[in-house]
C-alpha positions in Angstrom: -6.4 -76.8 26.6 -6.7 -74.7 23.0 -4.0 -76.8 21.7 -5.6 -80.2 22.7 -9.0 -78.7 21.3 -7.0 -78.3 17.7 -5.5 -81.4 17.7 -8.8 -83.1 18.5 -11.0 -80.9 15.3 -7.5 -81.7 13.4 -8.3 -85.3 14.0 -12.1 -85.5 13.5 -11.1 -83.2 10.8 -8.8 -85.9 9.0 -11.3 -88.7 9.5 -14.4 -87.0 8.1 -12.2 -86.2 4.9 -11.0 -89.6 5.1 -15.0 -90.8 5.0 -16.6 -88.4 2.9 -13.8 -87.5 0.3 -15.4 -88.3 -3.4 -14.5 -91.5 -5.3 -14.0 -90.9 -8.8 -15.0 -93.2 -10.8 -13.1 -92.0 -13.7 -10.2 -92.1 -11.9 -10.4 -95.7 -10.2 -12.4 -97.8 -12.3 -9.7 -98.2 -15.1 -8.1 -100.9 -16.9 -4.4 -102.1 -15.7 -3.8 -104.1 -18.8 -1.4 -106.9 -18.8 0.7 -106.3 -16.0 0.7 -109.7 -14.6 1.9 -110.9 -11.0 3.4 -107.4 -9.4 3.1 -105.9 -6.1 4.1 -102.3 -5.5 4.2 -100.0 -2.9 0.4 -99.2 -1.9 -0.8 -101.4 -5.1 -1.3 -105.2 -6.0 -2.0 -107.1 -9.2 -2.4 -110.6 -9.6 -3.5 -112.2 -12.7 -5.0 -115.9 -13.0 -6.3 -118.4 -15.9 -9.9 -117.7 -15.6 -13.0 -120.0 -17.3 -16.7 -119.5 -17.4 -18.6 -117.9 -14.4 -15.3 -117.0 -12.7 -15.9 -113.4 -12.9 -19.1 -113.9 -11.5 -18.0 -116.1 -8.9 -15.3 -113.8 -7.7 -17.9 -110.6 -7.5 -19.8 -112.7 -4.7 -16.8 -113.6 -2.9 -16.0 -109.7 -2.6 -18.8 -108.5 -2.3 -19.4 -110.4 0.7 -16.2 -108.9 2.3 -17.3 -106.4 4.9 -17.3 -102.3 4.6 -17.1 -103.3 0.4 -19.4 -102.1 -2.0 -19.2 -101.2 -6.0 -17.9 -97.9 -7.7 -18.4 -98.6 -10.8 -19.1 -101.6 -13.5 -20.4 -105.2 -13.0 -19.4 -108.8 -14.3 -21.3 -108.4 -17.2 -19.5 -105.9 -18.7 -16.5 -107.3 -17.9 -14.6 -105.0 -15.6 -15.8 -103.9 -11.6 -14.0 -101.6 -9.3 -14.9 -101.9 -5.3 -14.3 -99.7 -2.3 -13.3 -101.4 0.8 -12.9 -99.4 3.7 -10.4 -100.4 7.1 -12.4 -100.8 10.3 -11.4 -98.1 12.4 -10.4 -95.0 9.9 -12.6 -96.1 7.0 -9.8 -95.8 4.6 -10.6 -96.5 1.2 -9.0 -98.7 -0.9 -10.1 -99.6 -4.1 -10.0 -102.6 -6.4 -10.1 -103.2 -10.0 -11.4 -106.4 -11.2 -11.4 -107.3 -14.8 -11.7 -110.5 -17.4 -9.8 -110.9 -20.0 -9.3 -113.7 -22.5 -8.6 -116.8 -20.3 -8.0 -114.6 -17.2 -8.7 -112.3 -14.5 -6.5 -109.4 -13.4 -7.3 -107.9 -10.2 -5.4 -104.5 -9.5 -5.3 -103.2 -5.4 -4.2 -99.7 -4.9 -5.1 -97.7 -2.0 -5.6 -94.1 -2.0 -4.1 -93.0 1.2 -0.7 -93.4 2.3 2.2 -95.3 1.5 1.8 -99.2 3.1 -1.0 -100.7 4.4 1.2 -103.8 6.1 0.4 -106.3 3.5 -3.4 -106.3 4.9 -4.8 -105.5 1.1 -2.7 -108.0 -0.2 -3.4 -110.6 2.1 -7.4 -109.8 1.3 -7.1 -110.6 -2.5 -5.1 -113.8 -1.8 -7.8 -114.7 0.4 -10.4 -113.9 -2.5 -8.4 -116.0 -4.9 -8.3 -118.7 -2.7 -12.1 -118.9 -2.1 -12.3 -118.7 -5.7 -10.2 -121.5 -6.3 -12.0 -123.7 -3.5 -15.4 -122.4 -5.2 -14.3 -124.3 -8.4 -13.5 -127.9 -7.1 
């Protein structure tokens, strides 16, 4: 029974931290540069021709995406970083849009463990693809 009882607090444990563990801003919402088209493990970056409004366009397409919200920056500035959190654990994984002359590079990285099963990458192909649709 104790050892159940310690596996359960180790659990709720793990998912409060999980939840309530700061988000830097300093640490997430930072520039990738040029990296162009790479994915990584835990990490994504895709980099598109971008015109006028794009930027803007793209911030309501993920903004709209459930559990996300803003860190840090807007369109205006040039360079946004969101939270999106998984369903069931909250996980947070963070992503790093930016405009740059005649593009957009988006950088996905999430903070905890290793893979995420291609689920992140998946999501900003999907927001890519609204965008695209938005524009014809």
């Amino acid at each position: 029974m104790k050892l159940l009882s310690l596996v359960l607090l180790a659990v709720l444990g793990f998912g409060l931290w999980v939840r309530l563990a700061p988000s830097d801003p300093a640490r997430w919402h930072v520039s990738v540069g040029d990296a162009g088209n790479r994915d990584f493990a835990g990490a994504v970056v895709r980099s598109i021709p971008a015109g006028p409004g794009d930027m803007s366009r793209l911030d309501r397409i993920i903004r709209d995406t459930p559990r996300t919200v803003v860190l840090a920056g807007t369109p205006e500035e040039g360079m946004v970083t969101y939270i999106t959190r998984s369903r069931l654990w909250g996980f947070p994984d963070y992503t790093t849009v930016e405009a740059q002359p005649g593009a957009i590079v988006i950088h996905w990285r999430l903070r905890f463990g290793s893979s995420d099963l291609g689920v992140n990458r998946a999501r900003v192909e999907g927001w890519l693809a609204a965008l695209a649709a938005g524009r014809s």
